[in-house]
C-alpha positions as a Markdown table, in Angstrom:
| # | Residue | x | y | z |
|---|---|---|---|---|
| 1 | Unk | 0.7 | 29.6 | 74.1 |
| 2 | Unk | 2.6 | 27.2 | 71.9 |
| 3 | Unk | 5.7 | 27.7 | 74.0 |
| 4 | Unk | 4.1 | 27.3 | 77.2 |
| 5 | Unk | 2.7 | 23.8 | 75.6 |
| 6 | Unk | 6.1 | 23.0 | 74.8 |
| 7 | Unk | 7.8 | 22.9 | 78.1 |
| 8 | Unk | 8.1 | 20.2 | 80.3 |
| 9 | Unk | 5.0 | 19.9 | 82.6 |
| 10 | Unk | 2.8 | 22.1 | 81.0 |
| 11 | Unk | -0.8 | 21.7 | 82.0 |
| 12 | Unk | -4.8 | 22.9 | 80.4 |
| 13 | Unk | -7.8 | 22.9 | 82.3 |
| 14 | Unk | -10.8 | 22.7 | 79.8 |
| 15 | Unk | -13.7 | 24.3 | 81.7 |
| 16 | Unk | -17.8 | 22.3 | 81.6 |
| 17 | Unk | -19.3 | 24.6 | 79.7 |
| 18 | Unk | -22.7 | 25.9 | 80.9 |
| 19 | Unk | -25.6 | 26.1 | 78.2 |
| 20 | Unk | -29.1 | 28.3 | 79.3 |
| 21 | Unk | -32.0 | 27.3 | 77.4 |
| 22 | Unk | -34.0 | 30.0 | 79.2 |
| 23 | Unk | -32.8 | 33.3 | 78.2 |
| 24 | Unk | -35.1 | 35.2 | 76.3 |
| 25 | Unk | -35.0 | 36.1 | 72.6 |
| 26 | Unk | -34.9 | 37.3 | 69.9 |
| 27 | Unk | -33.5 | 40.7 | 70.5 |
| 28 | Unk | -32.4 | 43.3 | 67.4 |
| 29 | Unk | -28.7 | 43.2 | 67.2 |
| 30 | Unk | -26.7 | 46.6 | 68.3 |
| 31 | Unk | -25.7 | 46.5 | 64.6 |
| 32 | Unk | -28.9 | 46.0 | 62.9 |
| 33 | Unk | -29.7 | 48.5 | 60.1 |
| 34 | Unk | -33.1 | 50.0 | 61.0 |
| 35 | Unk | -35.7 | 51.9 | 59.4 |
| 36 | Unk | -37.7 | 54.2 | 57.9 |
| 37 | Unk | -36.8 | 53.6 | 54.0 |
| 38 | Unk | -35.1 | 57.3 | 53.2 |
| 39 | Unk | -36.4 | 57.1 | 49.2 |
| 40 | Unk | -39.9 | 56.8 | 50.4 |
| 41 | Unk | -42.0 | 56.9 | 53.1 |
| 42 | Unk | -45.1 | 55.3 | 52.3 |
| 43 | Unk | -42.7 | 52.1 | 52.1 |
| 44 | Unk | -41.9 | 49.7 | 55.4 |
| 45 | Unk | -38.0 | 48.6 | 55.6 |
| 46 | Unk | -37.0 | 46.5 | 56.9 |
| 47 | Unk | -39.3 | 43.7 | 55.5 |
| 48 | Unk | -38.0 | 41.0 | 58.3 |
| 49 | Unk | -35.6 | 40.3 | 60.6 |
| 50 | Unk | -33.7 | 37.0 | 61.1 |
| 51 | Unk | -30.4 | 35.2 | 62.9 |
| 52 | Unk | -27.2 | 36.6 | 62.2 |
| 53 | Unk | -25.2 | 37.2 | 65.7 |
| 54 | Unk | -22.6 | 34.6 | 66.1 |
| 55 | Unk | -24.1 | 32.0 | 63.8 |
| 56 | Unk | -21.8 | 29.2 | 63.8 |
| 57 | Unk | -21.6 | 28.7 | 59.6 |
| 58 | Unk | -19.1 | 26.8 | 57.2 |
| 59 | Unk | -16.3 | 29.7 | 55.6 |
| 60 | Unk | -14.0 | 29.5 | 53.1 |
| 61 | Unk | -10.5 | 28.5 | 54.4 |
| 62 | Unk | -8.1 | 30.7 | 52.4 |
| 63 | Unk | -9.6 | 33.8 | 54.1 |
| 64 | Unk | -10.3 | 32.2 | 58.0 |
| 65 | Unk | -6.7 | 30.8 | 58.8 |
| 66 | Unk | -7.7 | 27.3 | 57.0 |
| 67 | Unk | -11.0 | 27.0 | 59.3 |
| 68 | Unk | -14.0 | 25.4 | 57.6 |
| 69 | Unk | -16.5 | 26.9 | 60.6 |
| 70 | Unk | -16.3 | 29.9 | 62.1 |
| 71 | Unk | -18.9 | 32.2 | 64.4 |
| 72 | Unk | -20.1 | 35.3 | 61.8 |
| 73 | Unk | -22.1 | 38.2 | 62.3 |
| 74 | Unk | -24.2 | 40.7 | 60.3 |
| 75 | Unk | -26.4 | 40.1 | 57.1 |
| 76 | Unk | -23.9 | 37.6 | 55.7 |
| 77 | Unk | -25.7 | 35.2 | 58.1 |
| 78 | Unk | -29.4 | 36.6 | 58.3 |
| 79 | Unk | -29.6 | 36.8 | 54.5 |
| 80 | Unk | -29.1 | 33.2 | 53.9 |
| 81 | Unk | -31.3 | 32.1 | 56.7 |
| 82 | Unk | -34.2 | 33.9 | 54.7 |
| 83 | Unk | -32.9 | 32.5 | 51.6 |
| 84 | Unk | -32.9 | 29.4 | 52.6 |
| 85 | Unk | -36.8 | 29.2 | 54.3 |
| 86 | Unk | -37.9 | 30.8 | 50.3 |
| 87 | Unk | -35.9 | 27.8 | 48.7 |
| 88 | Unk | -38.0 | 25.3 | 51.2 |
| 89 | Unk | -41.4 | 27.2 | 50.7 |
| 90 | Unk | -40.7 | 27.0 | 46.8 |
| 91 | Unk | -40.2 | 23.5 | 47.0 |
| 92 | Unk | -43.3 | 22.9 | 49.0 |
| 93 | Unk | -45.5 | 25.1 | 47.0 |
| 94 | Unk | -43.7 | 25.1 | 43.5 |
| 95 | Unk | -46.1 | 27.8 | 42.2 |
| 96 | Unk | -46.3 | 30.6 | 44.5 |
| 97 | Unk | -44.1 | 33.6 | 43.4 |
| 98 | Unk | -41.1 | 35.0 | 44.9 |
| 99 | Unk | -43.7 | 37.7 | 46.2 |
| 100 | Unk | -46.1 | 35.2 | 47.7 |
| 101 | Unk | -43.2 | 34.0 | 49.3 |
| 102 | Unk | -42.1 | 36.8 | 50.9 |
| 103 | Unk | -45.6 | 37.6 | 52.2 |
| 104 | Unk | -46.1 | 34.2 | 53.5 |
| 105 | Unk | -42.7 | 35.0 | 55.7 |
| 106 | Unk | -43.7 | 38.1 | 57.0 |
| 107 | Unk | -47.4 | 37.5 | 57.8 |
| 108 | Unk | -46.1 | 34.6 | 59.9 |
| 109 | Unk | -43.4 | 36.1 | 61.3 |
| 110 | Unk | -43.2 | 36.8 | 65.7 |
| 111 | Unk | -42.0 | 40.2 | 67.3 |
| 112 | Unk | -38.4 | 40.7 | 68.9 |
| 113 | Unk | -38.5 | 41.7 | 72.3 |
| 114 | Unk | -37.1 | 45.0 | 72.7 |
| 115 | Unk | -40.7 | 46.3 | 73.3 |
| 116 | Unk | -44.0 | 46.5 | 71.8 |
| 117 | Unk | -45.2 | 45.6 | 68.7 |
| 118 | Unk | -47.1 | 48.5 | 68.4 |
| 119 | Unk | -43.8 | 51.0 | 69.3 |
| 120 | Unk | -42.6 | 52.4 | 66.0 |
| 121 | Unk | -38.4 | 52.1 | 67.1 |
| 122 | Unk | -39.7 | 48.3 | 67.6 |
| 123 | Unk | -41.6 | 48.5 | 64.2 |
| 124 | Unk | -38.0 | 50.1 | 62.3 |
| 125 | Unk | -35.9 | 47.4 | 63.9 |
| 126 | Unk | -38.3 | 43.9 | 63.0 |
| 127 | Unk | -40.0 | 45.2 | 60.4 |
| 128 | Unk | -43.0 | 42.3 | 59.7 |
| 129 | Unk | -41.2 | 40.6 | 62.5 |
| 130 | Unk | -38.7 | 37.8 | 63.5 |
| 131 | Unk | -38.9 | 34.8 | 60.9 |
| 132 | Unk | -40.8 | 31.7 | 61.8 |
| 133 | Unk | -40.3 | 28.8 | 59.1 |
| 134 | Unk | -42.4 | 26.2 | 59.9 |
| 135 | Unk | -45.7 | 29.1 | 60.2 |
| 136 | Unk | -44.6 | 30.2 | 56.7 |
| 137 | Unk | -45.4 | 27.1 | 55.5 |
| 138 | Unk | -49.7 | 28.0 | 55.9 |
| 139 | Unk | -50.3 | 31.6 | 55.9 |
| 140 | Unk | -53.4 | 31.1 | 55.0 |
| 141 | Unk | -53.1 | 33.8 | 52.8 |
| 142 | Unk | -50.5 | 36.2 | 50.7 |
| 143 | Unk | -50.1 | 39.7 | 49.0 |
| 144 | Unk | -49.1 | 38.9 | 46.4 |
| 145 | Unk | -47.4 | 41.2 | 43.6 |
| 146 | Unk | -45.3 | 41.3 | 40.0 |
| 147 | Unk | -43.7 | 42.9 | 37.3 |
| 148 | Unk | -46.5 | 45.2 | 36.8 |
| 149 | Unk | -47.0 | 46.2 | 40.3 |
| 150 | Unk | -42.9 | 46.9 | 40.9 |
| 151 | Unk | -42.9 | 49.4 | 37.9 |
| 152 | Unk | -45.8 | 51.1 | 38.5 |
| 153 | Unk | -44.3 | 51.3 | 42.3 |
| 154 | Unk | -41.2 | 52.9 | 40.5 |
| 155 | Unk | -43.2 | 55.2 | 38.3 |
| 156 | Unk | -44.9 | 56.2 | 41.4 |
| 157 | Unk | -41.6 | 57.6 | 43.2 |
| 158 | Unk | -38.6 | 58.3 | 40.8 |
| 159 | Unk | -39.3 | 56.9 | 37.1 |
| 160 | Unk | -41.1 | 59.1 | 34.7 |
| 161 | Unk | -45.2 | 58.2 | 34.7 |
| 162 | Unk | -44.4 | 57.8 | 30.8 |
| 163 | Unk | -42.6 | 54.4 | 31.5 |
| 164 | Unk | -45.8 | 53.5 | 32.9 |
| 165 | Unk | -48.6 | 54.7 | 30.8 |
| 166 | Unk | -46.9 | 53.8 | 27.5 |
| 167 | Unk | -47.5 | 50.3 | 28.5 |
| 168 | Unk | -51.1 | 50.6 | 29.9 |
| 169 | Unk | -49.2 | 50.1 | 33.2 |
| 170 | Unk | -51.2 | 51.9 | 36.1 |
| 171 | Unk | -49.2 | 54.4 | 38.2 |
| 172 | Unk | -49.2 | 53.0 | 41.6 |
| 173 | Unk | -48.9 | 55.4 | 44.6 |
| 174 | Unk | -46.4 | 54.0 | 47.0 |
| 175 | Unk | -49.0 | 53.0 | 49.9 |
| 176 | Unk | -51.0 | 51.2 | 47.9 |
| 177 | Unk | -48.0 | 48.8 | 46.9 |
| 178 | Unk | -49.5 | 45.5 | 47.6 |
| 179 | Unk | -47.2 | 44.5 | 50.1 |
| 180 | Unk | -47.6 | 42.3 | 53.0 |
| 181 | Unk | -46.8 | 45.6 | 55.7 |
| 182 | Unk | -48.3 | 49.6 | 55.1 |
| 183 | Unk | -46.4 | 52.4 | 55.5 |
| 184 | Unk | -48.6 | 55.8 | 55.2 |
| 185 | Unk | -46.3 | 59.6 | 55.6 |
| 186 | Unk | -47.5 | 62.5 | 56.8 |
| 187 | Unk | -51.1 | 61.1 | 58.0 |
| 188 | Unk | -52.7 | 64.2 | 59.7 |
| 189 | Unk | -56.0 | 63.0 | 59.1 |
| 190 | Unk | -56.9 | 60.0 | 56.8 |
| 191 | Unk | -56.1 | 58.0 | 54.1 |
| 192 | Unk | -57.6 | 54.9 | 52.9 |
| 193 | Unk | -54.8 | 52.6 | 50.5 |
| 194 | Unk | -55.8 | 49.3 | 49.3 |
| 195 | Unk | -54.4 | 45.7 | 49.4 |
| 196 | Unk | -55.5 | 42.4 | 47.6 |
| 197 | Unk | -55.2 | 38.7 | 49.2 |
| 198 | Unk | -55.0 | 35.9 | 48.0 |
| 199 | Unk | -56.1 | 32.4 | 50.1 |
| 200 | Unk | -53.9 | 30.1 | 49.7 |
| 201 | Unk | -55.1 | 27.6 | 52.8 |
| 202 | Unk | -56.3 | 24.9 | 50.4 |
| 203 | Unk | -59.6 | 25.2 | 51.0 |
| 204 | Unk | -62.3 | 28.1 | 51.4 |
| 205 | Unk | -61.8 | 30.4 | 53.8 |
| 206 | Unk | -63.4 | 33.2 | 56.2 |
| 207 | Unk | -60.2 | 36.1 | 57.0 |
| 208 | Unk | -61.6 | 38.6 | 59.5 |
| 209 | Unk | -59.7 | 41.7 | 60.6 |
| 210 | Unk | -58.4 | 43.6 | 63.4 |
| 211 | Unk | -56.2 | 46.5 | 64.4 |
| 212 | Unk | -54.3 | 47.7 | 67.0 |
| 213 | Unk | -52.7 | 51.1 | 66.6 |
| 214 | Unk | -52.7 | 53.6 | 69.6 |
| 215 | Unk | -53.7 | 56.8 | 68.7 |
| 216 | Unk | -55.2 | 55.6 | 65.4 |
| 217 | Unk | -58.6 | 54.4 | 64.3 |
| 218 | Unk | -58.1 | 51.6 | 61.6 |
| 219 | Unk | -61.1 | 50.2 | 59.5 |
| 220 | Unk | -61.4 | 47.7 | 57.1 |
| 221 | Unk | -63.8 | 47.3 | 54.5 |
| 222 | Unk | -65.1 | 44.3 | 54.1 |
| 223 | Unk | -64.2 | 43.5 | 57.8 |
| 224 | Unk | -64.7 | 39.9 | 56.8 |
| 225 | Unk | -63.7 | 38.2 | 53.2 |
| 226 | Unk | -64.8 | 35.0 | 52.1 |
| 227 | Unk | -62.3 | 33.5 | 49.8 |
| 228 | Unk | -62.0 | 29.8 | 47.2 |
| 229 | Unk | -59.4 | 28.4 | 47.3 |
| 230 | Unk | -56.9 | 30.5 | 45.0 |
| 231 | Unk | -59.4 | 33.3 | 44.9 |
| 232 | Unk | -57.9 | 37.2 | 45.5 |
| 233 | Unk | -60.3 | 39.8 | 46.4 |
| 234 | Unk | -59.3 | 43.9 | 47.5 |
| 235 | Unk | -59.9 | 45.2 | 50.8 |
| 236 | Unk | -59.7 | 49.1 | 51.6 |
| 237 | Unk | -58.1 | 50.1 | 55.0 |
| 238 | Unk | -58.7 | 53.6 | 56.4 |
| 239 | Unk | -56.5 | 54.6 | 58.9 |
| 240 | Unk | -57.9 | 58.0 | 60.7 |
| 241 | Unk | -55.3 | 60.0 | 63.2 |
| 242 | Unk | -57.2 | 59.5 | 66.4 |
| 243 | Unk | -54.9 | 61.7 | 69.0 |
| 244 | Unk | -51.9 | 60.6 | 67.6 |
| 245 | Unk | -48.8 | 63.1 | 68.5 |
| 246 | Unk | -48.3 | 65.2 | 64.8 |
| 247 | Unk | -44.7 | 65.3 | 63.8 |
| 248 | Unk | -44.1 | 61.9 | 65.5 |
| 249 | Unk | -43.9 | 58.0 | 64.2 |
| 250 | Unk | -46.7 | 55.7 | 64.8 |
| 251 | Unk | -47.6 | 52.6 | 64.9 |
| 252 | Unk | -49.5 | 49.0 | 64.6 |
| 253 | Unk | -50.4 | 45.7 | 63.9 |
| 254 | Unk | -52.9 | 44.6 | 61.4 |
């Protein structure tokens, strides 16, 4: 190319480019790691899923032929679009936890379109779903968790239950993590785990619930929850294998 542009009467044509603001998206990358978590079960991954297919981003120039901005892919992109919607929603609500934070971006999250929501492939692939910044913002509410709730998570699956109880640290079995997604293995029947919410709208609030999960029959108990402001209360969800093909991945939204 540089020769060509160096002889006498060379010529370039630079093409109009042609920009389609109608395609649909988002769609899970071919590359995408998926789901289910292989150290537990009764544990959702991925949490969320976010840009990072040719995301046009600022590099470093010793390593990128002296370019400051070059098209990436992979979770070197996604990663720091989720990092940087936690930095805004810390600076907008400077006392919510990094786990309050994480909930309010998954509960607000959309679904990718590769199917529906309710498909489990689908499910592995988004996890809580595509990341929406500006719905983050009011979640309304969060599930919200700490220290104490990560180690009796660990104690629950691979640390010795001694960690746990020499603290006064309750044993937490791995569905019952109060996360802002439910994973539950080898339901043949039913199970009821337990989650607590927080409202953190502002003001008082009424949360009702609903499920959709083919071949399952979810319940939750209360069905409705009156919440202060700042208030957190426990709800207990049953989910009951209602024809559901054994031996197979299910499931829903909640």
């Amino acid at each position: 190319v540089h020769a060509y542009a160096r002889a006498a009467g060379a010529t370039a044509t630079i093409n109009k480019a042609s920009i389609t603001n109608s395609a649909p998206a988002p769609f899970t990358a071919s590359f995408s790691s998926r789901g289910p978590l292989q150290a537990s079960g009764d544990l959702l991954k991925p949490d969320i899923i976010a840009p990072g297919q040719d995301i046009l981003a600022g590099v470093a120039p010793p390593n990128n032929g002296g370019k400051l901005f070059d098209l990436y892919s992979g979770t070197s992109m996604s990663s720091p679009h989720v990092a940087g919607i936690a930095a805004l929603l810390k600076s907008l609500h400077p006392t919510w936890s990094p786990m309050a934070i994480k909930s309010a971006i998954m509960t607000t999250a959309g679904d990718v379109l590769d199917g529906p929501n309710t498909s489990s492939t689908v499910i592995f692939r988004q996890g809580a779903g595509h990341v929406q910044p500006n719905r983050a913002a009011d979640p309304g509410l969060v599930f919200d968790s700490g220290y104490a709730d990560w180690l009796g998570f660990l104690c629950g699956t691979q640390l010795p239950t001694a960690f746990c109880t020499s603290s006064g640290i309750p044993v937490i079995e791995p569905s019952n993590f109060n996360g802002a997604s439910i994973a539950i293995s080898n339901l043949a029947g039913s199970k009821t785990v337990k989650r607590r919410l927080t409202n953190v709208s502002g003001n008082p609030a009424t949360f009702s619930a609903s499920a959709v999960m083919p071949g399952f029959t979810v319940s939750v108990s209360p069905a409705q929850l009156d919440l202060a402001d700042g208030e957190t209360k426990e709800v207990a969800i049953t989910v009951t294998r209602n024809g559901a093909a054994l031996n197979t991945y299910g499931g829903g939204q909640l």
